[in-house]
C-alpha positions in Angstrom: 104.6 187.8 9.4 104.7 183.9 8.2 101.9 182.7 5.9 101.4 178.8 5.5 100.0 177.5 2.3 99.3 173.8 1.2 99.1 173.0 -2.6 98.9 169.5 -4.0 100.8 168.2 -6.3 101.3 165.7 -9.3 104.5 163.4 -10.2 106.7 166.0 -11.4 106.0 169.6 -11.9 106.4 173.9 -11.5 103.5 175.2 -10.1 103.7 179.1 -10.0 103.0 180.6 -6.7 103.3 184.1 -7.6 100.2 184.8 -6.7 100.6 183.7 -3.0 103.2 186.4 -2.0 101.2 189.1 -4.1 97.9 187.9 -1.7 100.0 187.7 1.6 101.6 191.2 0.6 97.4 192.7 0.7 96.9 191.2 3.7 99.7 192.2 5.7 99.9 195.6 4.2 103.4 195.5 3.9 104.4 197.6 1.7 108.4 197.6 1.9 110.5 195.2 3.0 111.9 191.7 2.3 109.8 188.1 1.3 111.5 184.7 2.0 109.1 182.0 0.0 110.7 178.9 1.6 110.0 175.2 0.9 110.8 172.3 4.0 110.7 169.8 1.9 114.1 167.5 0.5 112.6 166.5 -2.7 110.8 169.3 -3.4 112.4 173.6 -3.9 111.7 176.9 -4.7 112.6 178.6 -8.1 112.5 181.8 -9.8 112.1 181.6 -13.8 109.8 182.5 -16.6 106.4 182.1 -16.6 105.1 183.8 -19.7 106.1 180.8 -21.9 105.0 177.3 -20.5 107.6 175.7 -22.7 110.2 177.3 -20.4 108.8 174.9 -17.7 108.4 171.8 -19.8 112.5 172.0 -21.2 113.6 172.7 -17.6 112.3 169.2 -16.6 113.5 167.5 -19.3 117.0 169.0 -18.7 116.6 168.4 -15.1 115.7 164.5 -15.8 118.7 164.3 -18.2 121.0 165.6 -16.0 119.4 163.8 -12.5 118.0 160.5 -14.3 117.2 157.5 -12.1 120.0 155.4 -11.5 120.0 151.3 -10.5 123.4 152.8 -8.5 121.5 154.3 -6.2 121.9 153.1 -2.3 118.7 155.5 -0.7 115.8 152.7 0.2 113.1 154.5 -1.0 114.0 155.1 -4.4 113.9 158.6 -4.8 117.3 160.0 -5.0 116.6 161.7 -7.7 114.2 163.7 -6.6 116.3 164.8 -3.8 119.6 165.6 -6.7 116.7 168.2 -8.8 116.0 169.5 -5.0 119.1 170.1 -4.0 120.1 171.7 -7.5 116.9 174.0 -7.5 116.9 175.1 -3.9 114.6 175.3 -1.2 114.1 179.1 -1.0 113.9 182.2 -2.6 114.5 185.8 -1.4 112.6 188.4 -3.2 112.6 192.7 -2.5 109.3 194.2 -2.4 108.8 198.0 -2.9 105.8 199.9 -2.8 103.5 196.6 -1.8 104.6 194.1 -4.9 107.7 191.9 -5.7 110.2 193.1 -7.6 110.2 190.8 -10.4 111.1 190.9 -14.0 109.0 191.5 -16.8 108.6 187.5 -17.4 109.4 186.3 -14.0 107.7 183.9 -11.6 108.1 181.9 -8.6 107.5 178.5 -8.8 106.7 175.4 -6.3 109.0 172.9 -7.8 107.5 169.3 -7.6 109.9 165.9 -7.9 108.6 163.7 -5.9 104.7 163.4 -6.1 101.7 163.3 -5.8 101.5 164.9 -2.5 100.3 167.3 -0.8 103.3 169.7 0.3 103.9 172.8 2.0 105.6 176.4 1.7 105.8 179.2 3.8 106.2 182.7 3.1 107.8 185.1 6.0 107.4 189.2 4.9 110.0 191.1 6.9 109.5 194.7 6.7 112.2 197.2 5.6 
């Protein structure tokens, strides 16, 4: 089963999606299996990190702008590189086990829509495979 989802996005950002996989999980009925959350986009990923403290979320983009700042050196026309270094370095997927109809995920986990590039709107998919 693939589910499509749209969100829209601001500059820069993590925008937990959790909550997408837990409603494509009820409607599928899936209860065992395997969930690939999957983002096609180059200057945008898919992360797994904390989402009880929103702090988490705030020092990961600073770290990531530290380490990936904006550089005159660039060559890519359109200015973004970037965007497309924090991409790269975050991923554009995540796998995640379900068992008896919910991700396994740890006490403080979350999965997170990863935004460098915005606003805009973007796209993720989410394909359940059943075990």
């Amino acid at each position: 089963m693939l589910y499509k989802h749209t969100i829209s996005t601001q500059r820069e950002g993590f925008y937990n999606i959790t909550s997408y996989l837990r409603q494509a999980l009820i409607e599928s009925g899936m209860t065992e299996g395997i969930a690939v959350v999957y983002c096609p986009h180059t200057t945008a990923g898919i992360t797994i990190n904390e989402n009880a403290d929103p702090d988490v979320v705030t020092d990961l983009l600073y770290a990531l702008d530290k380490t990936y700042p904006d550089r005159p050196q660039f060559k890519h026309c359109e200015g973004n590189s970037a965007a497309h270094l924090k991409a790269s370095c975050i991923g554009s997927s995540v796998t995640v086990i379900i068992s008896d109809g919910r991700p396994v995920l740890g006490t403080w986990q979350g999965i997170y829509f990863t935004e460098f590039d915005g606003p805009r709107s973007r796209t993720f998919y989410i394909k359940l495979l059943k075990g």
